[in-house]
DSSP file (Angstrom, degrees, kcal/mol; ACC not computed):
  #  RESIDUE AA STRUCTURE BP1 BP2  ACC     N-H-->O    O-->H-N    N-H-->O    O-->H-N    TCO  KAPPA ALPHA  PHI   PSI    X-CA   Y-CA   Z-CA
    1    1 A X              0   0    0      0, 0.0     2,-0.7     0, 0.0     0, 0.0   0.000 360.0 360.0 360.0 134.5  260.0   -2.1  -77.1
    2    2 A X        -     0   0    0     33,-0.0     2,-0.5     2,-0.0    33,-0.0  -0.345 360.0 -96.6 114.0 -47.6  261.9   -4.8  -78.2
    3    3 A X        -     0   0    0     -2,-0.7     2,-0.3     2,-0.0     0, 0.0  -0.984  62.7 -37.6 146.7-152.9  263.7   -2.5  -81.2
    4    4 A X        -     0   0    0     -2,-0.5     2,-0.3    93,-0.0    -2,-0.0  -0.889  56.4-166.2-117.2 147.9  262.8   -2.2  -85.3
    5    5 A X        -     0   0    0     -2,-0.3     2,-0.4    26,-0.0    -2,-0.0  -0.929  29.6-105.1-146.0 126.8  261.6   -5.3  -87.0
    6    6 A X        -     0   0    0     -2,-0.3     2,-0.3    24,-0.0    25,-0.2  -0.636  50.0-168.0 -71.2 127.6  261.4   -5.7  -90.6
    7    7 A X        -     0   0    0     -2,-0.4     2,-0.3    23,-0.1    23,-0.1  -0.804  27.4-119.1-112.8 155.3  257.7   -5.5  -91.7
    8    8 A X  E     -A   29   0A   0     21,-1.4    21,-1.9    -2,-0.3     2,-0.3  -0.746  29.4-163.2 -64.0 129.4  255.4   -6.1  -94.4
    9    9 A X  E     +A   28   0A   0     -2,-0.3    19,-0.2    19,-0.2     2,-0.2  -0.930  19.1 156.2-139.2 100.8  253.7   -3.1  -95.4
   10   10 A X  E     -A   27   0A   0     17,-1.3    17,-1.2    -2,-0.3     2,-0.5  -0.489  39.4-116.0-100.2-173.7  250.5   -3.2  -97.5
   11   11 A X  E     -A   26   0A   0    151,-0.5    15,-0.2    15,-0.2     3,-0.1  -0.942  21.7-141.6-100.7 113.5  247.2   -1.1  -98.4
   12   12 A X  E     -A   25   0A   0     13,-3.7    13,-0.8    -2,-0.5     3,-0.1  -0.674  18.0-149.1 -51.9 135.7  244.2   -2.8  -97.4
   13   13 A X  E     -     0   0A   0      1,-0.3    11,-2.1    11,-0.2     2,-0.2   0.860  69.6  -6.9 -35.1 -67.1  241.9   -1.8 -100.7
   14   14 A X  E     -A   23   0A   0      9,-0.3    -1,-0.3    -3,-0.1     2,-0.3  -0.997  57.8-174.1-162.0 152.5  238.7   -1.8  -99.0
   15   15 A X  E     -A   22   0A   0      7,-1.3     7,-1.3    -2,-0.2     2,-0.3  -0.874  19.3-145.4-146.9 141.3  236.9   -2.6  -95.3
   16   16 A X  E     +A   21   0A   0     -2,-0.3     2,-0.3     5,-0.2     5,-0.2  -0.897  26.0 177.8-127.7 110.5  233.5   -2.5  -94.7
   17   17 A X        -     0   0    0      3,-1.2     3,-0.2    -2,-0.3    -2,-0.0  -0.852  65.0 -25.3-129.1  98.7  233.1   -1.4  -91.2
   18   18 A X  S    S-     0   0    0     -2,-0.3    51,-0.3     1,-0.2    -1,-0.2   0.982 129.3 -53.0  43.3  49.1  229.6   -0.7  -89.2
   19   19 A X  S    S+     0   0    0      1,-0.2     2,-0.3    -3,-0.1    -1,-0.2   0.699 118.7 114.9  39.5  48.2  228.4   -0.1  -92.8
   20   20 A X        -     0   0    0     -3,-0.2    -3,-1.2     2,-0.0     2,-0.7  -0.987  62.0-130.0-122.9 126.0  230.8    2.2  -93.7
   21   21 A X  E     -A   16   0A   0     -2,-0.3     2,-0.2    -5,-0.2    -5,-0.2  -0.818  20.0-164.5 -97.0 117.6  233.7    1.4  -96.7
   22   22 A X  E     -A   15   0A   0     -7,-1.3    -7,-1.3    -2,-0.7     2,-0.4  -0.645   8.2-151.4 -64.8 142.5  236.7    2.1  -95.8
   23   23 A X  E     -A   14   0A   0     -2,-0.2    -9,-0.3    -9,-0.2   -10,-0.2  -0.952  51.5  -8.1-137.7 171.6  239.8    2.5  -98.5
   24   24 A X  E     -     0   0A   0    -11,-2.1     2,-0.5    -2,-0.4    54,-0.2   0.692  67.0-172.4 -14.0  85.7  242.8    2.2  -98.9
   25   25 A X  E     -A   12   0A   0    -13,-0.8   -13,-3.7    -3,-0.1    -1,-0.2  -0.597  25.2-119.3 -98.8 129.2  244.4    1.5  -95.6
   26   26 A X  E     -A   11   0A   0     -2,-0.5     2,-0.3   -15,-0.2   -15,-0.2  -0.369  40.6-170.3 -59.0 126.3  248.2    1.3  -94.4
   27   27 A X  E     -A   10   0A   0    -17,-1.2   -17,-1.3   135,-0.1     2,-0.4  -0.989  24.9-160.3 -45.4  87.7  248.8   -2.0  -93.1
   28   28 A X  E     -AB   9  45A   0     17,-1.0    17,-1.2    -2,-0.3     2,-0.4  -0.825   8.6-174.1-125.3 139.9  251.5   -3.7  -91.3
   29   29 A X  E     -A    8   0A   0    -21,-1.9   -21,-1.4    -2,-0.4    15,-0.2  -0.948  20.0-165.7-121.7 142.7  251.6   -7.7  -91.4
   30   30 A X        -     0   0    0      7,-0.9   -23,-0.1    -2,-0.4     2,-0.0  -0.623  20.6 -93.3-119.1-174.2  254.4   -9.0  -89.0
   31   31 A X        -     0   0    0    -25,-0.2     2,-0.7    -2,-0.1    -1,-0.2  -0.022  58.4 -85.9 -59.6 177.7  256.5  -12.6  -88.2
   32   32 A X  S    S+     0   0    0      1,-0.1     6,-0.1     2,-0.1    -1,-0.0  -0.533  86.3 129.6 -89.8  74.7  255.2  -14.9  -85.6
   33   33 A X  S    S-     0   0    0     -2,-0.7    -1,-0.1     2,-0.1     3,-0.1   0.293  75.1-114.8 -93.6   7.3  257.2  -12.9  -82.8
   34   34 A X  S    S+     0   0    0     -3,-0.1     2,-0.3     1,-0.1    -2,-0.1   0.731  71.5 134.3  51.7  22.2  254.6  -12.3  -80.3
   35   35 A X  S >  S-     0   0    0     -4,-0.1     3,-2.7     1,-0.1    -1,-0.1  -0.780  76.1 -87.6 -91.9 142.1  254.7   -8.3  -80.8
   36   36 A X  T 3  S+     0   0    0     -2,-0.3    -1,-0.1     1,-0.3    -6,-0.0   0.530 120.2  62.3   5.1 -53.8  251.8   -6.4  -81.1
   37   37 A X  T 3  S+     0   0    0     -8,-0.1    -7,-0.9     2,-0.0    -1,-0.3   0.034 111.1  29.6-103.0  27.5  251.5   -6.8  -84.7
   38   38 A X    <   +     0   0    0     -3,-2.7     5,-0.1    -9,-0.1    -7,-0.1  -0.828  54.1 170.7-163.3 156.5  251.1  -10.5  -84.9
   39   39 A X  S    S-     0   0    0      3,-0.4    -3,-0.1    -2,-0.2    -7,-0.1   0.055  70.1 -93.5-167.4  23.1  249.3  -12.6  -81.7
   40   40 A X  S    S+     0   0    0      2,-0.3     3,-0.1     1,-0.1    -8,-0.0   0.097 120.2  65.5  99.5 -27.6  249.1  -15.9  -83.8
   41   41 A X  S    S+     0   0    0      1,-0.2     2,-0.2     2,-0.0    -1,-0.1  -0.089  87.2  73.1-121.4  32.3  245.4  -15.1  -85.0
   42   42 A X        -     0   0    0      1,-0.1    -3,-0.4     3,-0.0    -2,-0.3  -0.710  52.2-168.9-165.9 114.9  245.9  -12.1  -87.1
   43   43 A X  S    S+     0   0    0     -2,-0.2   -13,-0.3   -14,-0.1     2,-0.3   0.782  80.2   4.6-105.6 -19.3  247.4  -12.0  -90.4
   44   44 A X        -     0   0    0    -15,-0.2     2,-0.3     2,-0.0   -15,-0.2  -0.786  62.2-139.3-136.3-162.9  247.7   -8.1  -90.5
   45   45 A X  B     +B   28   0A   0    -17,-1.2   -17,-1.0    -2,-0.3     3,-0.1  -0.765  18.1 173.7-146.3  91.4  247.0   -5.2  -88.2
   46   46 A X     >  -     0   0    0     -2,-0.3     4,-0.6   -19,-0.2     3,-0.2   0.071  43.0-176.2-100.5  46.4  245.3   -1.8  -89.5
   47   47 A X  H >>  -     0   0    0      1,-0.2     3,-1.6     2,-0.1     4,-1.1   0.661  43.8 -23.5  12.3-143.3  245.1   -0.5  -85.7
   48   48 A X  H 3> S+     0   0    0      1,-0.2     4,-1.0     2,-0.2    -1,-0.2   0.467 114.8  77.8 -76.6 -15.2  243.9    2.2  -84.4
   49   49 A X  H 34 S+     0   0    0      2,-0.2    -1,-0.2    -3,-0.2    -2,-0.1   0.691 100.6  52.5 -63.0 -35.4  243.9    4.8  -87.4
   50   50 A X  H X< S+     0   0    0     -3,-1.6     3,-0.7    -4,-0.6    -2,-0.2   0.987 110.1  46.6 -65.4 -62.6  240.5    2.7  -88.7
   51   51 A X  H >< S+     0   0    0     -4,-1.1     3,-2.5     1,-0.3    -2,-0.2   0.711  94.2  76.0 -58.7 -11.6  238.8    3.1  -85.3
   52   52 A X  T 3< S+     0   0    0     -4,-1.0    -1,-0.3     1,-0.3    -2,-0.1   0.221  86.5  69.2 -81.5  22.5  239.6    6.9  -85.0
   53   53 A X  T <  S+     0   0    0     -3,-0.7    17,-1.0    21,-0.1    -1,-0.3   0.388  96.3  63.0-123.1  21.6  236.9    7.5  -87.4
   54   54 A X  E <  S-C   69   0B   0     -3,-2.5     2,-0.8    15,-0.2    15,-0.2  -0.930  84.0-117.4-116.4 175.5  234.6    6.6  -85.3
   55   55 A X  E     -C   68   0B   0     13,-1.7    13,-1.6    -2,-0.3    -3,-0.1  -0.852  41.1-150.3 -96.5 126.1  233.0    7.4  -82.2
   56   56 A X        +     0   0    0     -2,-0.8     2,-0.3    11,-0.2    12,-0.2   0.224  21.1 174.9 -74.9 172.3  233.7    4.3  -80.0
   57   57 A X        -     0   0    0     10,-0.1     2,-0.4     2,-0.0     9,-0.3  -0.593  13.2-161.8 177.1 144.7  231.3    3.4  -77.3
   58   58 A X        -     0   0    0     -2,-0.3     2,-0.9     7,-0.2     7,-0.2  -0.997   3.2-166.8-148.8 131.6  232.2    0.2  -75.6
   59   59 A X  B   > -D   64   0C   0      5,-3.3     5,-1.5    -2,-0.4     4,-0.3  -0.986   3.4-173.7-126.6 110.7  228.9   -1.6  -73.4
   60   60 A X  T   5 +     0   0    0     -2,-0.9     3,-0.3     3,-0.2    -1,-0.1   0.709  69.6  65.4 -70.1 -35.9  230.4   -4.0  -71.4
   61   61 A X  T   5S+     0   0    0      1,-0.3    -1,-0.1     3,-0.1    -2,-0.0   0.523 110.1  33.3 -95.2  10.7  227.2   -5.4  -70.2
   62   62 A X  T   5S-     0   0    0     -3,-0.3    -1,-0.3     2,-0.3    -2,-0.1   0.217 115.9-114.1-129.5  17.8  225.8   -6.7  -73.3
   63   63 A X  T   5S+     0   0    0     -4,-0.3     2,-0.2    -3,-0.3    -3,-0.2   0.939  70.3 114.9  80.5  31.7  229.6   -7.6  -74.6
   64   64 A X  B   < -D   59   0C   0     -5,-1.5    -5,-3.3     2,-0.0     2,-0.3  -0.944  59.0-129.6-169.7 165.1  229.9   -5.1  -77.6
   65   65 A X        -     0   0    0     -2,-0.2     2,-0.4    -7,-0.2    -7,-0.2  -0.999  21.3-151.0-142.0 117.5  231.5   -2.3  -79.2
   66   66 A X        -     0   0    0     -9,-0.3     2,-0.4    -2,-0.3    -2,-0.0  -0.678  13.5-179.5 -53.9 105.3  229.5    0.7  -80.8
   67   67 A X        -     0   0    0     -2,-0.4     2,-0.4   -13,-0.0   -11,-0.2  -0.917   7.0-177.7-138.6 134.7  230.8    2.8  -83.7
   68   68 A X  E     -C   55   0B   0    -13,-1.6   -13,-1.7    -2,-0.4   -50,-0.0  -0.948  37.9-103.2-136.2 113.5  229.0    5.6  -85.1
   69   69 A X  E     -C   54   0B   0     -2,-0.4     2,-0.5   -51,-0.3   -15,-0.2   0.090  11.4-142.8 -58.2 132.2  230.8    7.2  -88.1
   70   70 A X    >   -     0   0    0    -17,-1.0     3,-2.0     1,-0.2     4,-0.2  -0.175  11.5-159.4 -66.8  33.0  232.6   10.3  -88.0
   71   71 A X  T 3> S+     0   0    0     -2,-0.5     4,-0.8     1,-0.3     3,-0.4   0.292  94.6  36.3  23.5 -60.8  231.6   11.8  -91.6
   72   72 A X  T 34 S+     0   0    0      1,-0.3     4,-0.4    -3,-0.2    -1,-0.3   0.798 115.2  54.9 -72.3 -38.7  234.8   14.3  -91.4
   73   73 A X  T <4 S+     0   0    0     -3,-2.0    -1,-0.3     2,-0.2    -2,-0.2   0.509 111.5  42.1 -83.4 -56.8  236.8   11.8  -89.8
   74   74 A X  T  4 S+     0   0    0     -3,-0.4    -2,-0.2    -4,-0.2    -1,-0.1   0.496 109.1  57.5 -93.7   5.5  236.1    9.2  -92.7
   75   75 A X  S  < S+     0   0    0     -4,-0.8    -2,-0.2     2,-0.1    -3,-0.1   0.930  91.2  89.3 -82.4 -45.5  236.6   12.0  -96.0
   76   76 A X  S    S-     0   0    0     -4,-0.4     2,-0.3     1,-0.1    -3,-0.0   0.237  83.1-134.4 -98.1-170.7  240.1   12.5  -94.4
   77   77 A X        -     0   0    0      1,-0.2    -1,-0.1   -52,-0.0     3,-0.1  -0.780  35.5 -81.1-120.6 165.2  243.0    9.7  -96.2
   78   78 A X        -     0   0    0     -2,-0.3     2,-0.4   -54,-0.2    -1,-0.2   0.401  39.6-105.8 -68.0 173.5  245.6    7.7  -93.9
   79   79 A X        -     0   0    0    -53,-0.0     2,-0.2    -2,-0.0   -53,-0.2  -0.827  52.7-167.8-117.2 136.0  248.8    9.1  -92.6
   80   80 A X        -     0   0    0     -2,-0.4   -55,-0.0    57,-0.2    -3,-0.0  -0.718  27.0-124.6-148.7  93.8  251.0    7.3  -94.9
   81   81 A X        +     0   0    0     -2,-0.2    56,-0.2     1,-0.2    55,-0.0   0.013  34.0 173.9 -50.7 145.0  254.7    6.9  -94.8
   82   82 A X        +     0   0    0     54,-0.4    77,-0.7    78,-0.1    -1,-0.2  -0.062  64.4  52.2-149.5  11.5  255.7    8.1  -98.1
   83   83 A X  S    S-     0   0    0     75,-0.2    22,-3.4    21,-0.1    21,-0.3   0.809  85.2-143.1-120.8 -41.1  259.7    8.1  -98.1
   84   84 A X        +     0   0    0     19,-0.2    16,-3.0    20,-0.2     2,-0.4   0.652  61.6 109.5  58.2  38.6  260.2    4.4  -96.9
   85   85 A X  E     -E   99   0D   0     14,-0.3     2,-0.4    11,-0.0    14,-0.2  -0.991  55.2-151.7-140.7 137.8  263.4    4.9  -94.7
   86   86 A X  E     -E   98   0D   0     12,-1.8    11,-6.9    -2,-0.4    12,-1.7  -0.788  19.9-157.7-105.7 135.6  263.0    4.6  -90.9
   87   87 A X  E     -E   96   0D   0     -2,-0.4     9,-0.2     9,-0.3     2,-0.2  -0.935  16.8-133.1-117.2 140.8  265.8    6.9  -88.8
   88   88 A X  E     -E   95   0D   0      7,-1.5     7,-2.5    -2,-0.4     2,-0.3  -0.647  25.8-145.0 -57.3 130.9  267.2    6.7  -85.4
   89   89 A X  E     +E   94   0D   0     -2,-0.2     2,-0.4     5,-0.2     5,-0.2  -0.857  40.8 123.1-112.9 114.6  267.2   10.3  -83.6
   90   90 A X        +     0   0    0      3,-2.2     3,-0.4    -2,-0.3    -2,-0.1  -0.954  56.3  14.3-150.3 143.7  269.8   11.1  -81.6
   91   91 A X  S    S-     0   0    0     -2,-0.4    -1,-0.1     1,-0.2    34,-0.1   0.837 129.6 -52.1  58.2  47.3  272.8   13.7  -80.8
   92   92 A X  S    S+     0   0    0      1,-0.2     2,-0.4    32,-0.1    33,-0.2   0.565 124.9  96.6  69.1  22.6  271.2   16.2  -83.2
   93   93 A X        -     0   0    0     -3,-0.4    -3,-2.2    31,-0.2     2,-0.4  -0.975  64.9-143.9-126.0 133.9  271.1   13.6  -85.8
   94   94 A X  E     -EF  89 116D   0     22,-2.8    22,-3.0    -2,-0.4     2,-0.4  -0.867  22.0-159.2-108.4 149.3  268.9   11.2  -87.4
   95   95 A X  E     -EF  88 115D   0     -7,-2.5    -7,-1.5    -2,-0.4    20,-0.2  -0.918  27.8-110.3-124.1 108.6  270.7    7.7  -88.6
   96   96 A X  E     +E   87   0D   0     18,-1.9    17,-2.4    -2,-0.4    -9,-0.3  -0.011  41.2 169.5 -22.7 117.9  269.2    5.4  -91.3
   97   97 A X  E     +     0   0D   0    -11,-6.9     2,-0.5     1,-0.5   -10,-0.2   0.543  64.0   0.5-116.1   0.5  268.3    2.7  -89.3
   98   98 A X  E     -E   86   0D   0    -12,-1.7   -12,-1.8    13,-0.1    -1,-0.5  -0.979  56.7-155.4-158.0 132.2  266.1    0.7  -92.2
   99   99 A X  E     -E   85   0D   0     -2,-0.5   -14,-0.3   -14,-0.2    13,-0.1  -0.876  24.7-122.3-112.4 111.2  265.2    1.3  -96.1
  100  100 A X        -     0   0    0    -16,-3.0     2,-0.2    -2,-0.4     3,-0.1   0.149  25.5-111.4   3.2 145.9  262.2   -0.1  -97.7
  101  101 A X  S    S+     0   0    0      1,-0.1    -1,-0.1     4,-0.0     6,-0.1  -0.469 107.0   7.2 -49.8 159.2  262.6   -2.4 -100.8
  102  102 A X  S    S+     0   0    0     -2,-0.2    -1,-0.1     4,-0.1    -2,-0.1   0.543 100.2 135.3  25.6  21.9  261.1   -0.4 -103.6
  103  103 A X  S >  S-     0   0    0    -19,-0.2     3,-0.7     1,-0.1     4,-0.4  -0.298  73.2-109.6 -73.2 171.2  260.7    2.6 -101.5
  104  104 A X  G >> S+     0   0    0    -21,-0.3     3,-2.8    55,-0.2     4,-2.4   0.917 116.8  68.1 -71.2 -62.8  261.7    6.2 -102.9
  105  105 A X  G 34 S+     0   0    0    -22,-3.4     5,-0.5     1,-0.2    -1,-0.2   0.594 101.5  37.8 -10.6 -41.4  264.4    5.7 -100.4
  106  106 A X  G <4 S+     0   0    0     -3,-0.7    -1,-0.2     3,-0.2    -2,-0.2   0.509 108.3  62.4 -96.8 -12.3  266.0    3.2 -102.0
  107  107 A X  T <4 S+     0   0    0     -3,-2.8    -2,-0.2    -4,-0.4    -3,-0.2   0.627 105.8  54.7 -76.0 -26.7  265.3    4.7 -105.3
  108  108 A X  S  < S-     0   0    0     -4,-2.4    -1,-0.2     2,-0.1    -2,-0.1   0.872 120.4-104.3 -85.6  -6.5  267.4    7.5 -104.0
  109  109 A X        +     0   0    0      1,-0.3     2,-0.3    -5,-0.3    -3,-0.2   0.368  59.5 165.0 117.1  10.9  270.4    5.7 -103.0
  110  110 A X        -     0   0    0     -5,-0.5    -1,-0.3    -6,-0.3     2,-0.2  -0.738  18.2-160.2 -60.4 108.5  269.8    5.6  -99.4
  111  111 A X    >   -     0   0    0     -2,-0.3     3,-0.6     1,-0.2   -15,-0.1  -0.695  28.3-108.5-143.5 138.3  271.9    3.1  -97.1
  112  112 A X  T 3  S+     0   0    0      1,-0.3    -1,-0.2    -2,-0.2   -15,-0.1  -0.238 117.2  33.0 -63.2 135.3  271.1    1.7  -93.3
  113  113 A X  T 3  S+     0   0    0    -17,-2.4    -1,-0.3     1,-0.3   -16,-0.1   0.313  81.5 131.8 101.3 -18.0  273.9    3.7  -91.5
  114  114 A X    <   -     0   0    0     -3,-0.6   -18,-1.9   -19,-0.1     2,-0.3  -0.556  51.1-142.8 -89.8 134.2  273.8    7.1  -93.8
  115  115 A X  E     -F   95   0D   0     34,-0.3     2,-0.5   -20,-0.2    34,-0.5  -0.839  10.1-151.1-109.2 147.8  273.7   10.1  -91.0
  116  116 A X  E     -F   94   0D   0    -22,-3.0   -22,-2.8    -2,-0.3    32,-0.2  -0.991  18.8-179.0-136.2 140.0  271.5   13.1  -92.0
  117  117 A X        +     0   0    0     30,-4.4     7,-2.1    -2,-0.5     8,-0.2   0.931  67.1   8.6 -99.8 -58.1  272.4   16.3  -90.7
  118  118 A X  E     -G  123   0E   0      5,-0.3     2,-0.3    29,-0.2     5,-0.2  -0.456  56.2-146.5 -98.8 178.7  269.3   18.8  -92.4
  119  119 A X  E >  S-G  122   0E   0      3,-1.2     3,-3.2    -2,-0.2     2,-0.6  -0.878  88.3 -21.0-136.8 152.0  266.2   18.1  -94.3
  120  120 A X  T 3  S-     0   0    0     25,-0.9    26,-0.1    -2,-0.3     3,-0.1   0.556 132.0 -58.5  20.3  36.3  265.1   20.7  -97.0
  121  121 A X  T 3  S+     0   0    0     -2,-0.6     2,-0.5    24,-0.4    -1,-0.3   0.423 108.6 110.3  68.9  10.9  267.6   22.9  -94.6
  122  122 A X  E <  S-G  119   0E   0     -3,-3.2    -3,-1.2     1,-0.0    -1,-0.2  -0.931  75.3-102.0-111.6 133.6  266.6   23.0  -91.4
  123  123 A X  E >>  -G  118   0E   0     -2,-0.5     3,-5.6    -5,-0.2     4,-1.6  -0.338  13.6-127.9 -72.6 134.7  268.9   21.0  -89.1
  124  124 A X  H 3> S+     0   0    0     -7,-2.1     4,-2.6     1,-0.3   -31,-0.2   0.434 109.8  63.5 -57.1  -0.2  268.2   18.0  -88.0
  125  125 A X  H 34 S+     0   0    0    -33,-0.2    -1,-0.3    -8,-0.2   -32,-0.1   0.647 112.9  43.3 -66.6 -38.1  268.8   19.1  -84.1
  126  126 A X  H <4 S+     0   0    0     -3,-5.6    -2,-0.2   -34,-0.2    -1,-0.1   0.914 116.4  51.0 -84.0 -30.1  265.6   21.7  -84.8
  127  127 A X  H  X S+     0   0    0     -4,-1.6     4,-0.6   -35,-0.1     3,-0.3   0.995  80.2 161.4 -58.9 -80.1  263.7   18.9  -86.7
  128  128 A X  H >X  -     0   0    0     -4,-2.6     4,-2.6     1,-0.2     3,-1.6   0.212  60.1 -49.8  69.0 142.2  263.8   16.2  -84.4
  129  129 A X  H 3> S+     0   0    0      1,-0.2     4,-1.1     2,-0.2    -1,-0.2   0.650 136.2  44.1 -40.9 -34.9  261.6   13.4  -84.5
  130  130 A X  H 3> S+     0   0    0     -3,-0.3     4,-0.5     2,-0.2    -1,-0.2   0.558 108.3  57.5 -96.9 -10.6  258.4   15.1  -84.8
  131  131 A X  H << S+     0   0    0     -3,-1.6     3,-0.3    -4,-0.6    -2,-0.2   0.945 107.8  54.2 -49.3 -60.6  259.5   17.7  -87.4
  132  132 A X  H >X S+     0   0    0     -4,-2.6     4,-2.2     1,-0.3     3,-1.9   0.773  94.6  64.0 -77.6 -34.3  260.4   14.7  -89.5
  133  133 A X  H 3X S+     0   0    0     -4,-1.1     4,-2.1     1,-0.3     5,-0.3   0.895 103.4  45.9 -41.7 -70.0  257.1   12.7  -89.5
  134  134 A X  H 3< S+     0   0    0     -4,-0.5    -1,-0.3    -3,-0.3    -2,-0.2   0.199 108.5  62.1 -61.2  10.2  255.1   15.2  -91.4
  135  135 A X  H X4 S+     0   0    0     -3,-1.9     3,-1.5    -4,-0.1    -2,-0.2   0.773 113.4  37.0 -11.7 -89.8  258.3   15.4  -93.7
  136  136 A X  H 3< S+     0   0    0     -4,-2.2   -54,-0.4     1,-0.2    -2,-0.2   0.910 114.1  52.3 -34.2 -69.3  257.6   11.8  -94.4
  137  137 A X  T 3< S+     0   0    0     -4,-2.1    -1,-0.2    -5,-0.3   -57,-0.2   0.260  80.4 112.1 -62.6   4.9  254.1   11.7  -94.5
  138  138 A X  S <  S-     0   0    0     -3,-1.5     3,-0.1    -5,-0.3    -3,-0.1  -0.252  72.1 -64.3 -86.5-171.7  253.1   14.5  -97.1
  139  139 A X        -     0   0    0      1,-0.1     3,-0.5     2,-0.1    19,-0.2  -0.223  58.8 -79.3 -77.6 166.6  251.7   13.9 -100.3
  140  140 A X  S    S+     0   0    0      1,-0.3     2,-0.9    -3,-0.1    19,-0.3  -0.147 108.6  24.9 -50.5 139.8  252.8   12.4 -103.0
  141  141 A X  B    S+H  158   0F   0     17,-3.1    17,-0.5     1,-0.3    -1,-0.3  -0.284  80.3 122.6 107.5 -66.3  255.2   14.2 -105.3
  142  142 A X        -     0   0    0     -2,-0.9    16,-1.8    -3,-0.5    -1,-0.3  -0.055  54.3-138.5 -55.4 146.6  256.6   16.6 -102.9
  143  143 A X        -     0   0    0     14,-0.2     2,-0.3    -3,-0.1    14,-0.2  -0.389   6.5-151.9 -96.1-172.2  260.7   16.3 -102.6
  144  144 A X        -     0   0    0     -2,-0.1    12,-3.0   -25,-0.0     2,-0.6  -0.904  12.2-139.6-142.2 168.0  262.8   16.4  -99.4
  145  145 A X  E     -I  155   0G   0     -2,-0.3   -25,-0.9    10,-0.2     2,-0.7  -0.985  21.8-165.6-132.8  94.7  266.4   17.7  -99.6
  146  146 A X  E     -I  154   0G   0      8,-2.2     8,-1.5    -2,-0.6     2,-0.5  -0.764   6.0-155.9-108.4 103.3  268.2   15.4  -97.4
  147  147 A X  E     -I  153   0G   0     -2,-0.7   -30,-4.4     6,-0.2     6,-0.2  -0.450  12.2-154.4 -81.4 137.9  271.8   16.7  -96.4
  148  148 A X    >   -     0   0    0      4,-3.5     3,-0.8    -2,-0.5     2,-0.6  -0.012  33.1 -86.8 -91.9-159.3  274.2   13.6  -95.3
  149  149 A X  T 3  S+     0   0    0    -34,-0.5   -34,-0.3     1,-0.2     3,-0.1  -0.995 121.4  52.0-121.9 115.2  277.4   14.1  -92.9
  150  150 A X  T 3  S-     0   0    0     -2,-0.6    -1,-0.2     1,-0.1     3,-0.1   0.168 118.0 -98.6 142.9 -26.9  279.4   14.9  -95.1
  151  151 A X  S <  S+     0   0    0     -3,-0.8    -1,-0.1     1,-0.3    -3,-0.1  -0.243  80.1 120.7 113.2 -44.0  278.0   17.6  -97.1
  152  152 A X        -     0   0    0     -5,-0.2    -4,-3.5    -3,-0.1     2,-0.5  -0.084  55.3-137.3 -73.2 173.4  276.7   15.6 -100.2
  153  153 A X  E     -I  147   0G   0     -6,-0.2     2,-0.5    -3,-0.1    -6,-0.2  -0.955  15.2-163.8-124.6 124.2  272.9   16.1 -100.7
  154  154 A X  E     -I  146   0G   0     -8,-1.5    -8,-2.2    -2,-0.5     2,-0.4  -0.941   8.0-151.2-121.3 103.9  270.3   13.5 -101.5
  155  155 A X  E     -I  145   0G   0     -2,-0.5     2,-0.4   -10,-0.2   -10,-0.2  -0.747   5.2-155.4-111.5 156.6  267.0   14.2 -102.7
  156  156 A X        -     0   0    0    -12,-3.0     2,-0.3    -2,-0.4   -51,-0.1  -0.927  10.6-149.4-128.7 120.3  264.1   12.2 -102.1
  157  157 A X        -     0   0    0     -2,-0.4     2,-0.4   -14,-0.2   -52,-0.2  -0.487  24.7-146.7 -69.4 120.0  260.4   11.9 -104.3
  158  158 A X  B     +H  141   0F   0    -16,-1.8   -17,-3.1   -17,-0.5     2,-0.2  -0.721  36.8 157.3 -95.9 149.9  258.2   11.1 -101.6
  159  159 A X        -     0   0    0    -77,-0.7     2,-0.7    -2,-0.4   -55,-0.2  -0.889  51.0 -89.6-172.4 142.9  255.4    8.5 -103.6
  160  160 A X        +     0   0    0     -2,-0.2   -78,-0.1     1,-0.2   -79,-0.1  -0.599  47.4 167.9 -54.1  96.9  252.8    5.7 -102.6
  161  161 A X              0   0    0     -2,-0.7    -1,-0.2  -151,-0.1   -79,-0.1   0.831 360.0 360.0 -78.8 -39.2  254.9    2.4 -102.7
  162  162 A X              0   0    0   -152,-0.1  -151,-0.5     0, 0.0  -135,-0.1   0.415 360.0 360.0-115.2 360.0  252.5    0.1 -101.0
């Protein structure tokens, strides 16, 4: 709701959470917009990604919230945007709708507006939005072969920016 909003994007270092350390966790710090990711008392937001490594338990009747670590759950690392350009999908196409500063994105030449037709060859009609995530999100290092309308082809070194 409301559209794409330039964010701040850090890694929290370390959290220590029902006496557990967490590390190095994506972040998103916002404006003072009223959205979700800022509500005037909270200078960043590492949502719901922390608590999903534990098992939740909520007591209402003494006013607290139980969390009892998930050992498997806390080995695994963050889902972590790793390309730093956000797309529109639509009419069998994704459209640049944002590039990071210092993102690989922008290291490749990438521009707000720039239509991509394939990814590493598969068209972006098959991809679709939920192809593309785990595209985005793989480890460090790995490339993606991003074809433009237009023919030319853009590849992008997916890396930890923030």
């Amino acid at each position: 709701m409301g559209g794409l909003r330039p964010r701040t994007v850090a890694s929290v270092r370390s959290l220590t959470l029902a006496g557990v350390e967490i590390r190095d966790i994506p972040a998103v710090f916002g404006d003072e917009d009223n959205s979700a990711f800022n509500v005037g008392h909270a200078g960043g937001n590492i949502g719901m990604p922390v608590l999903s490594r534990f098992e939740v338990t909520t007591d209402y009747a003494r006013n607290r919230i139980l969390l009892k670590p998930r050992p498997e759950a806390l080995a695994a690392p963050f889902v972590k945007d790793r390309a730093g350009a956000l797309a529109r999908f639509a009419d069998g196409v994704f459209t640049i709708a944002m590039v990071a500063p210092g993102s690989p994105a922008e290291a490749a030449g990438l521009k707000t507006g720039q239509v991509i037709t394939a990814v590493n060859g598969r068209p972006a009609a098959e991809l679709g939005v939920a192809g593309l995530t785990p595209l985005r999100t793989a480890a460090a290092g790995q490339t993606l072969a991003l074809t433009l309308q237009g023919g030319e082809t853009v590849t992008l070194t997916l890396r930890d920016y923030y």
